[in-house]
C-alpha positions as CSV (number, residue, x, y, z in Angstrom):
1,X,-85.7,-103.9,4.5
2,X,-86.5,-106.7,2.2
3,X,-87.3,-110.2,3.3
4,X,-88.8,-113.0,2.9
5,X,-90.8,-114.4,5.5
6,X,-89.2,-117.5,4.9
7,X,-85.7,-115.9,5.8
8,X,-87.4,-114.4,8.7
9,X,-88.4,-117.6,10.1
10,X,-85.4,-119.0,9.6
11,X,-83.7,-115.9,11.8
12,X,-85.9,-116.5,14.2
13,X,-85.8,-120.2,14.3
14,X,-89.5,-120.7,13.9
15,X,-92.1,-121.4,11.1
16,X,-94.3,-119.4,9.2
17,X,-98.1,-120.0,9.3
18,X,-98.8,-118.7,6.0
19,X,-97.2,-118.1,2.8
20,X,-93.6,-118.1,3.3
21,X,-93.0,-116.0,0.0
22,X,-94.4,-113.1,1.1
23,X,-92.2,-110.2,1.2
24,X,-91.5,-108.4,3.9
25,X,-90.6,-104.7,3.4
26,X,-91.0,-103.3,7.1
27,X,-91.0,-104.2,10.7
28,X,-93.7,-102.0,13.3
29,X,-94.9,-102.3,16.9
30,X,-97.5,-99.6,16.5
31,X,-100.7,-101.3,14.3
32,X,-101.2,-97.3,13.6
33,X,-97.6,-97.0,11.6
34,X,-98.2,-100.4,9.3
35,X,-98.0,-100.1,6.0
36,X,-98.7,-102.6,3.2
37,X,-96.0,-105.4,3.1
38,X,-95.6,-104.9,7.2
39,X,-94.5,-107.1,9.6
40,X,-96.8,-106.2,13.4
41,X,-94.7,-106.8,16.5
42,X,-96.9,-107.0,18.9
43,X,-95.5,-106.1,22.4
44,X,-96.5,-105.8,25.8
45,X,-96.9,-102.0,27.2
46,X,-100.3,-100.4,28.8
47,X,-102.1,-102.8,26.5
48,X,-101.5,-106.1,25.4
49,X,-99.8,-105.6,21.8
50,X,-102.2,-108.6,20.4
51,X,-105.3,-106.6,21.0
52,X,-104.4,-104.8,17.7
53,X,-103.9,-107.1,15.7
54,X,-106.5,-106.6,13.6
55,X,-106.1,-103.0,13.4
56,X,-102.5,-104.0,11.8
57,X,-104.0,-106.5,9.3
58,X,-106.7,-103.6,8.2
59,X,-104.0,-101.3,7.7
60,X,-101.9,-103.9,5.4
61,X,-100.0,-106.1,7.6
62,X,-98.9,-109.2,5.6
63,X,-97.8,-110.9,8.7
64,X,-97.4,-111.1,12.6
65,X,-95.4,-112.0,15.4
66,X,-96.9,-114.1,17.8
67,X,-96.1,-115.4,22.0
68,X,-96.8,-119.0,21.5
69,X,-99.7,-120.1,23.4
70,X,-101.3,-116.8,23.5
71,X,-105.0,-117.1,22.7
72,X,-107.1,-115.8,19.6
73,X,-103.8,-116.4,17.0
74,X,-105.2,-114.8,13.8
75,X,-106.2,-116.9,11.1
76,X,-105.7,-114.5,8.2
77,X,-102.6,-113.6,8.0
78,X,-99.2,-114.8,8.3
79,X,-97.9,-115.6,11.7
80,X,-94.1,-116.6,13.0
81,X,-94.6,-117.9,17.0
82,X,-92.0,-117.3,19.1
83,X,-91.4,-117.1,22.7
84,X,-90.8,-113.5,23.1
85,X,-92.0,-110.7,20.2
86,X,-89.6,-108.5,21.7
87,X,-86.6,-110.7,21.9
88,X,-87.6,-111.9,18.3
89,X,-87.6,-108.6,16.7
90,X,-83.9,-107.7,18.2
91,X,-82.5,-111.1,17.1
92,X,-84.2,-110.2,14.0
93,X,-82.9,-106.9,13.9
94,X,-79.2,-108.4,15.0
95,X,-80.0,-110.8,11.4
96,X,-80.6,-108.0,9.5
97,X,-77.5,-105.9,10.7
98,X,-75.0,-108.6,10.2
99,X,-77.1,-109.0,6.2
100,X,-76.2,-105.4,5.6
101,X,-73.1,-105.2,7.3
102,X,-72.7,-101.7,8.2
103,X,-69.8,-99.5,10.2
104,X,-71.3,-99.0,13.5
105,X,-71.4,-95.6,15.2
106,X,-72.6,-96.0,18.8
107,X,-73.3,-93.1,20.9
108,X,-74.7,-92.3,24.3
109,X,-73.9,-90.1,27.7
110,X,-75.7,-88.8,30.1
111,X,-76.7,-85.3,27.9
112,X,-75.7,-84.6,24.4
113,X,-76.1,-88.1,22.9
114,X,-79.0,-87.3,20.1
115,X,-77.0,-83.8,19.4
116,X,-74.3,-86.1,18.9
117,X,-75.8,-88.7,16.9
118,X,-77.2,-86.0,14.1
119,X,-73.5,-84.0,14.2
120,X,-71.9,-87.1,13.4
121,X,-74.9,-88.3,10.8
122,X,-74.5,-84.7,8.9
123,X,-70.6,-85.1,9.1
124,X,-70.5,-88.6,7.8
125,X,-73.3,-88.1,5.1
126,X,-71.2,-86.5,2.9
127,X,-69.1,-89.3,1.7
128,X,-71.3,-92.3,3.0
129,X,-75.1,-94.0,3.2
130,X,-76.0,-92.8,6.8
131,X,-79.1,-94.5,8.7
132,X,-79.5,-92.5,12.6
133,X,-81.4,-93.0,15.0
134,X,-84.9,-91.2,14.5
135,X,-86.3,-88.8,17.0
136,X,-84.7,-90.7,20.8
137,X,-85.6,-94.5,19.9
138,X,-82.3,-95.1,21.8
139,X,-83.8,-98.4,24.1
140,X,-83.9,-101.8,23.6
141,X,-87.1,-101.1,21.0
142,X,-86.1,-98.2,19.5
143,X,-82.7,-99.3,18.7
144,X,-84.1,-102.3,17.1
145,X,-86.6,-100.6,15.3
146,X,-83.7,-98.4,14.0
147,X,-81.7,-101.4,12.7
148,X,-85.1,-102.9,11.0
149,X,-85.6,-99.4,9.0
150,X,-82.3,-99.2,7.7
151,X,-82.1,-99.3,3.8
152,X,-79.6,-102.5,2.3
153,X,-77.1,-99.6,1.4
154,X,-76.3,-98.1,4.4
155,X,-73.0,-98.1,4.6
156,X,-73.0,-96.2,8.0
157,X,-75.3,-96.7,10.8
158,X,-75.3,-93.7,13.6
159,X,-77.2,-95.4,16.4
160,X,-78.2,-93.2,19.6
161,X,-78.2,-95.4,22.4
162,X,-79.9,-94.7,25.7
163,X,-80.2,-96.1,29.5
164,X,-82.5,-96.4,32.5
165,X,-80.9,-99.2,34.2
166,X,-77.6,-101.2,34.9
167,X,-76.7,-103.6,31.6
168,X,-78.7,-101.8,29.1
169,X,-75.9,-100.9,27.4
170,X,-74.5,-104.2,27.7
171,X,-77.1,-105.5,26.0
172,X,-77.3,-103.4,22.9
173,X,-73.8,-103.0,22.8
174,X,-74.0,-107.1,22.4
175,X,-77.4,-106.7,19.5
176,X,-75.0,-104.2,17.7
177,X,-71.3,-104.6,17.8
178,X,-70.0,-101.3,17.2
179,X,-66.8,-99.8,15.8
180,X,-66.8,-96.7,16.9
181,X,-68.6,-96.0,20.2
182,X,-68.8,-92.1,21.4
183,X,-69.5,-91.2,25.3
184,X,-70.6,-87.5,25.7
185,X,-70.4,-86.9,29.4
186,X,-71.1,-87.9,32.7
187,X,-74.0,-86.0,34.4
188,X,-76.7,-87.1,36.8
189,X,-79.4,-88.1,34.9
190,X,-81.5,-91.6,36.0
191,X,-79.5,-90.8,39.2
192,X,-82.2,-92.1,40.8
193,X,-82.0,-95.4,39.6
194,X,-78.1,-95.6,40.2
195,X,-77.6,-93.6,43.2
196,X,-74.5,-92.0,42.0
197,X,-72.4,-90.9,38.9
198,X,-69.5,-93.6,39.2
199,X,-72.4,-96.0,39.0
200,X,-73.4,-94.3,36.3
201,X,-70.1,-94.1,34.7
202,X,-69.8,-97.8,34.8
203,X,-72.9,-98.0,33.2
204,X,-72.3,-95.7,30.7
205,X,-68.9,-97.9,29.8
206,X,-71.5,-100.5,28.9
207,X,-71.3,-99.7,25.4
208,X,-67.7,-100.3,24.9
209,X,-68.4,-104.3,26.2
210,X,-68.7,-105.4,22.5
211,X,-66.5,-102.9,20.9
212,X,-64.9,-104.8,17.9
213,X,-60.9,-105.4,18.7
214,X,-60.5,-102.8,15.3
215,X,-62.6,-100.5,16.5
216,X,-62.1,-96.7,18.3
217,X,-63.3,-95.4,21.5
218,X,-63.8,-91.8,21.3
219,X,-65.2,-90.0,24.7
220,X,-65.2,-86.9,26.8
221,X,-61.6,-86.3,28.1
222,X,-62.7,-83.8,30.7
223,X,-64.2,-86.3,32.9
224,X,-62.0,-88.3,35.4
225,X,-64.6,-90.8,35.9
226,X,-64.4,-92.2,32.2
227,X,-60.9,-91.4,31.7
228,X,-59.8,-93.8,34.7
229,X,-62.5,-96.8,32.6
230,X,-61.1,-96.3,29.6
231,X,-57.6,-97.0,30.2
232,X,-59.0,-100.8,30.9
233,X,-59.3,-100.9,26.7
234,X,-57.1,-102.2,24.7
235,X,-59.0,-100.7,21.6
236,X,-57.7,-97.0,19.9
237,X,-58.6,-94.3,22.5
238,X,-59.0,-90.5,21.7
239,X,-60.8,-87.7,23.7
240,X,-62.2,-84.5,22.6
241,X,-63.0,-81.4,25.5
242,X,-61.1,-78.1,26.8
243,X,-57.7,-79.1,28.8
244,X,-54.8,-79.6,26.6
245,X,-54.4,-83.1,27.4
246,X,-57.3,-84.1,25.3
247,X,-56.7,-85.5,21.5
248,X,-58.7,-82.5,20.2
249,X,-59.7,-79.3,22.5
250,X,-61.3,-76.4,22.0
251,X,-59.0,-73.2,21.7
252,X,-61.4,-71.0,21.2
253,X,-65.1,-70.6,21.5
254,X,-67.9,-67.2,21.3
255,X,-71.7,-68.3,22.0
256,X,-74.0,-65.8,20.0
257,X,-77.7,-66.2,19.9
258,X,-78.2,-68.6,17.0
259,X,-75.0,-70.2,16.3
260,X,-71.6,-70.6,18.3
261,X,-67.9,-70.6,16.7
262,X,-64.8,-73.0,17.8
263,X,-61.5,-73.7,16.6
264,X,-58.9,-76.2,17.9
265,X,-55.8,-77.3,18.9
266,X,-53.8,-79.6,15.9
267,X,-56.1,-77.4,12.9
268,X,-56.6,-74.0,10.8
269,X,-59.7,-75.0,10.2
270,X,-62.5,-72.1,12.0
271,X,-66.1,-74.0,12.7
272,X,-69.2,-73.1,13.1
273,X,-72.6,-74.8,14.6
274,X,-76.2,-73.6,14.6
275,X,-76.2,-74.0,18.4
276,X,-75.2,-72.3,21.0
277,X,-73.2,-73.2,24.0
278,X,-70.0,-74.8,25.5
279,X,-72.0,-78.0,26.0
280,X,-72.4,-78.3,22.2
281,X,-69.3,-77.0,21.2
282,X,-68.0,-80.3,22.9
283,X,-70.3,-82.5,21.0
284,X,-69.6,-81.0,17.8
285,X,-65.3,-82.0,18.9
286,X,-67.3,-85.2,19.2
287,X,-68.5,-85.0,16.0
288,X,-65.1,-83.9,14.4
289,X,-63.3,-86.9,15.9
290,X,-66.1,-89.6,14.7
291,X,-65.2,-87.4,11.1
292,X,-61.7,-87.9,11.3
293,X,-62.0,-91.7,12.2
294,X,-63.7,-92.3,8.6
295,X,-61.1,-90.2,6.9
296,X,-63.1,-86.7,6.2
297,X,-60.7,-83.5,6.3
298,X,-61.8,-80.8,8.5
299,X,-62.8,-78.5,5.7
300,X,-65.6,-81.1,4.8
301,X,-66.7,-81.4,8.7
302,X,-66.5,-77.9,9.2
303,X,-68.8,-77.7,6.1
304,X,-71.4,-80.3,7.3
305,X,-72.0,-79.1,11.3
306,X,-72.4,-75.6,9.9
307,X,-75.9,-76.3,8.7
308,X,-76.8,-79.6,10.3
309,X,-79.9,-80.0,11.9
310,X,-81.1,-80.7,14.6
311,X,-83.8,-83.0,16.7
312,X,-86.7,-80.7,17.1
313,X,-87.1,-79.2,20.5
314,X,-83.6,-79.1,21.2
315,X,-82.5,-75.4,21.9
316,X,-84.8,-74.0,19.3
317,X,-85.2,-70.4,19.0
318,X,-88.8,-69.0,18.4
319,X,-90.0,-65.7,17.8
320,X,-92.9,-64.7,20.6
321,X,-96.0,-63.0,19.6
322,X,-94.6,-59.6,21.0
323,X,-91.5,-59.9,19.3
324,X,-88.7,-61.3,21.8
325,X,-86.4,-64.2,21.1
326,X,-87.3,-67.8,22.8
327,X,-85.2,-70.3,23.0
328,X,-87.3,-73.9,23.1
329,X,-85.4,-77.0,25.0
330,X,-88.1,-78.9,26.5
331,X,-87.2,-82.2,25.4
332,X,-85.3,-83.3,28.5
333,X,-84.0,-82.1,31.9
334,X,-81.1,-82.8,34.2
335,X,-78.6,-80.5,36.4
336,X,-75.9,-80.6,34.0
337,X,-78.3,-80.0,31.1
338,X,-79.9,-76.5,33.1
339,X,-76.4,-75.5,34.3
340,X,-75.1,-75.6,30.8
341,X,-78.2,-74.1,29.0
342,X,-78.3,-71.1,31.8
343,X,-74.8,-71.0,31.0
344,X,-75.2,-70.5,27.5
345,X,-78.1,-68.5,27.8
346,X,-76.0,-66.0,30.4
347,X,-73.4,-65.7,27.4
348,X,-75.8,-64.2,24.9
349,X,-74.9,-60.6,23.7
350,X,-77.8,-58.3,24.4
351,X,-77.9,-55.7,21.6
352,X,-81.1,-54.2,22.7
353,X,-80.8,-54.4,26.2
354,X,-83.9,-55.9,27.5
355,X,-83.8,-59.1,30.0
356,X,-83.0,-62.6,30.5
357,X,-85.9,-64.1,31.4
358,X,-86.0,-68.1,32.5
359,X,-88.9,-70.7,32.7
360,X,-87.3,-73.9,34.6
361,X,-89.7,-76.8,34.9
362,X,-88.9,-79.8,37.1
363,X,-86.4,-82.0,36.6
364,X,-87.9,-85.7,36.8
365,X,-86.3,-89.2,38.1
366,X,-83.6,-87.7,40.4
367,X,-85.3,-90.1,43.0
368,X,-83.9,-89.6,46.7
369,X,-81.5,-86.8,45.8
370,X,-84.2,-84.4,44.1
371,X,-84.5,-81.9,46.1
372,X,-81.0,-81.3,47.1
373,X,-80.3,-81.5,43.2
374,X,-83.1,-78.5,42.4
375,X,-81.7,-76.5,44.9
376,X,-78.3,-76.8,43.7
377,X,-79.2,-74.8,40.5
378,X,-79.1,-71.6,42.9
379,X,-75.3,-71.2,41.8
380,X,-76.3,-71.0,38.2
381,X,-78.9,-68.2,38.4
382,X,-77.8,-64.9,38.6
383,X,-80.1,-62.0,39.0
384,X,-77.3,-59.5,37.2
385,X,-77.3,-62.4,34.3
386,X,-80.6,-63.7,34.3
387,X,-82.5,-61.1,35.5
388,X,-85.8,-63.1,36.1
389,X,-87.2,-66.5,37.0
390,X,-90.1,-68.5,36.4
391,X,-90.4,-72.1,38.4
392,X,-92.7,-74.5,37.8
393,X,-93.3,-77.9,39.2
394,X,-93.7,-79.5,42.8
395,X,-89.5,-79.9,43.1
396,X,-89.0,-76.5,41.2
397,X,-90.0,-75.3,44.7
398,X,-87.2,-76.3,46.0
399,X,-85.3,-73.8,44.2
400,X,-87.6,-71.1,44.8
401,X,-87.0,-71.3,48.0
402,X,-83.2,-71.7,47.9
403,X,-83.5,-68.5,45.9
404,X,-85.1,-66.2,48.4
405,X,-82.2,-64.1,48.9
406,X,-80.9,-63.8,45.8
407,X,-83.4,-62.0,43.9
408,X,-86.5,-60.1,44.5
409,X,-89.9,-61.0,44.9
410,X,-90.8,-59.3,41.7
411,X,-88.5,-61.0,40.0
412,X,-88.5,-64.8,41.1
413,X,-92.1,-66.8,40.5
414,X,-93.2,-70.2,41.3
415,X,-96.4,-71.9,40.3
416,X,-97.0,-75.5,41.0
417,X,-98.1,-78.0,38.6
418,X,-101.9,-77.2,38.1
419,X,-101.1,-73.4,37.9
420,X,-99.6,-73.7,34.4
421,X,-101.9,-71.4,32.4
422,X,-101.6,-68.8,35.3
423,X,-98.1,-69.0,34.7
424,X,-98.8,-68.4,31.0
425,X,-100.7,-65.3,31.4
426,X,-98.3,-64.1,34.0
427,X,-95.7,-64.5,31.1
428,X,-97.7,-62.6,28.2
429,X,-98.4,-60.0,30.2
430,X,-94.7,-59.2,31.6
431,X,-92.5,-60.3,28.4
432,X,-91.4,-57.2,26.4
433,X,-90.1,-57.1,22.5
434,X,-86.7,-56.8,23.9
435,X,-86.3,-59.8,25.9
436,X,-85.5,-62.7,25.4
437,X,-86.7,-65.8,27.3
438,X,-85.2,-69.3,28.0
439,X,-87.4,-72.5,28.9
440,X,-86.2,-75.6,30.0
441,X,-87.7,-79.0,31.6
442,X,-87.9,-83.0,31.5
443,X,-90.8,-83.6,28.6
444,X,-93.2,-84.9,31.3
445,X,-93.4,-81.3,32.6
446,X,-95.1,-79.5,29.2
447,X,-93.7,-76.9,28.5
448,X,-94.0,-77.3,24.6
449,X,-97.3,-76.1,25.7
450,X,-95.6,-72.5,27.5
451,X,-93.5,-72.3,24.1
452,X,-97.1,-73.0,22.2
453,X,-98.6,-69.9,23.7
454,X,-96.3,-67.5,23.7
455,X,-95.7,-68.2,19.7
């Protein structure tokens, strides 16, 4: 990004107190992450956003956003007043996307979305300037933020785009306009805050509400509930998943420990991903399709999601300090997301022998429905499969107790939420070379910390 302020007042249909010909060169809500040339948005959170205003100026802010008739304006800097920093950086952000003009890859679903978003950024990256989505900045800052860090060549823009609440997704869809927009699945999470998954679904279909007329709708053709929405577009439609009815399905797929193979239905073409599972097989047809819709062959997707990489903390494996094999996803947690990881976990071939072993933390914002919903993963646990269990978390004893007759008291533990480093010694001292251990949780539960220790 490259501004004037002058431009940017214009954008925002304000002035500039200050030196209009400043430069601008990037846009950042945390006063921490300015750099010289900066533009501080300061936003309300925990603390008032102005309150570091000065800490932005000493760390090079030229200039700063600013709620009119909010006291103690700086004097020396740069300010733009406006009604609303927030709503000013996204119309800002909407300015700058329309300056660079980009294609418009928008992606979200209720698991799989940021495994999507950096499948489809390697795939594309071969032929084309790709700016993704960093880390999950997938809400109404982050995707913003994203927009605002692009470089003026980006030719493609893979934005992740996330949802808490009913017309979220309307409302980015609206800031970004997309041209290709990519629904993963269906699943429960934030159930709490819709009550249940057709709610959800319609949500969900947010993103399609700006879709350009031109533009394709690609989404998960195993799911009834987005099939029956999507046949209200008029737009190009094409589904990726395993039944023979979708545009692209798998015909084939083997899960090993580090990487997982697939082929398909209309190619020769064998592919590879350095994941494992069913659940990422699909996003990586996901992936393939988004390919396919900017013109790349197989044999140049197939080379890209072989050695793509992936957000940290998603089904990363670790080596433990006695030798076994963990595999790290601790970055988020819903039913769909544990039934398909234990899934993939149960797949694993076992050279050694030794045992499954899996550390399940709670699963958070499930609201009313929690319980039942923890409980429920008693079909996915399997004592011949995954030979022993460690719970953790107040609704994790829900599934302990569910579990009572399925496996043996030496082979089923719970430990509520101030017991984690008992559970941690309890770990070290039963893990063997030979193992190999799975842990999985929402990120509010920790257990980065678990993986940390047994490192």
């Amino acid at each position: 990004m490259k501004m004037q302020l002058a431009e940017i007042a214009k954008a925002l249909d304000t002035t500039c107190e200050g030196d209009d010909q400043t430069i601008i060169t990037s846009v950042a809500f945390d006063s921490r992450k300015i750099t010289e040339g900066g533009l501080f948005v300061p936003l309300d959170g925990e603390r008032d956003g102005h309150d570091f205003v000065n800490s932005a100026i000493s760390n090079g802010a030229s200039a700063t956003l600013w709620k009119k008739d909010h006291p103690n304006k700086p004097d020396n800097i740069a300010v733009l007043e406006v009604d609303d920093p927030l709503t000013a950086m996204q119309t800002l952000a909407h300015y700058y996307l329309r300056k660079v003009n980009p294609t418009v890859v928008g992606i979200t679903g209720s698991n799989g979305k940021t495994t999507t978003k950096d499948m489809c950024a390697a795939v594309l990256s071969k032929r084309f300037n790709v700016h993704k989505t960093q880390a999950n900045f997938n809400n109404d800052i982050g995707v913003p933020m994203t927009i605002l860090e692009m470089k003026p060549n980006t030719e493609i823009l893979v934005l992740e785009m996330g949802m808490d609440r009913p017309g979220q997704l309307h409302h980015l869809s609206e800031l970004t306009h997309p041209d290709v927009c990519v629904i993963t699945m269906i699943g429960e999470a934030h159930i709490e805050f819709f009550g249940s998954r057709d709610k959800i679904a319609d949500a969900k279909m947010e993103i399609t509400d700006f879709l350009r007329e031109d533009g394709e709708f690609i989404y998960n053709g195993d799911e009834p509930l987005l099939v029956e929405r999507a046949q209200k577009l008029d737009q190009v439609k094409s589904t990726f998943g395993f039944k023979d009815n979708d545009t692209v399905y798998a015909t084939s797929f083997k899960s090993y420990k580090h990487h997982a193979t697939f082929t398909v239905n209309d190619s020769e073409q064998n592919f590879s991903i350095p994941m494992i599972g069913k659940h990422n097989v699909s996003n990586a047809m996901a992936a393939l399709s988004v390919g396919r819709h900017f013109g790349e062959s197989d044999e140049e997707i197939a080379a890209s999601l072989s050695d793509f990489t992936p957000t940290a903390n998603r089904m990363e494996w670790e080596k433990g300090d006695v030798g076994e094999d963990i595999m790290s996803d601790v970055y988020n947690s819903n039913p769909t997301a544990v039934r398909a990881v234990l899934t993939s976990f149960g797949q694993i071939v076992m050279p050694r022998g030794g045992r499954r072993i899996a550390v399940l933390g709670d699963m958070l914002e499930l609201g009313e429905a929690s319980a039942a919903l923890h409980a429920g993963l008693r079909d996915s646990l399997d004592p011949q499969v995954i030979n022993e269990v460690y719970l953790y978390g107040t609704e994790m004893k829900n599934l302990y107790d569910a579990l009572q007759d399925k496996y043996d008291a030496a082979n089923l533990h719970y430990y509520p939420v101030d017991r984690m480093e008992h559970m941690i010694n309890d770990l070290k001292n039963d893990i063997k070379p030979d193992d190999i251990v799975v842990l999985k949780g929402s990120h509010g539960m920790h257990l980065e910390k678990v993986v940390d220790r047994l490192r």
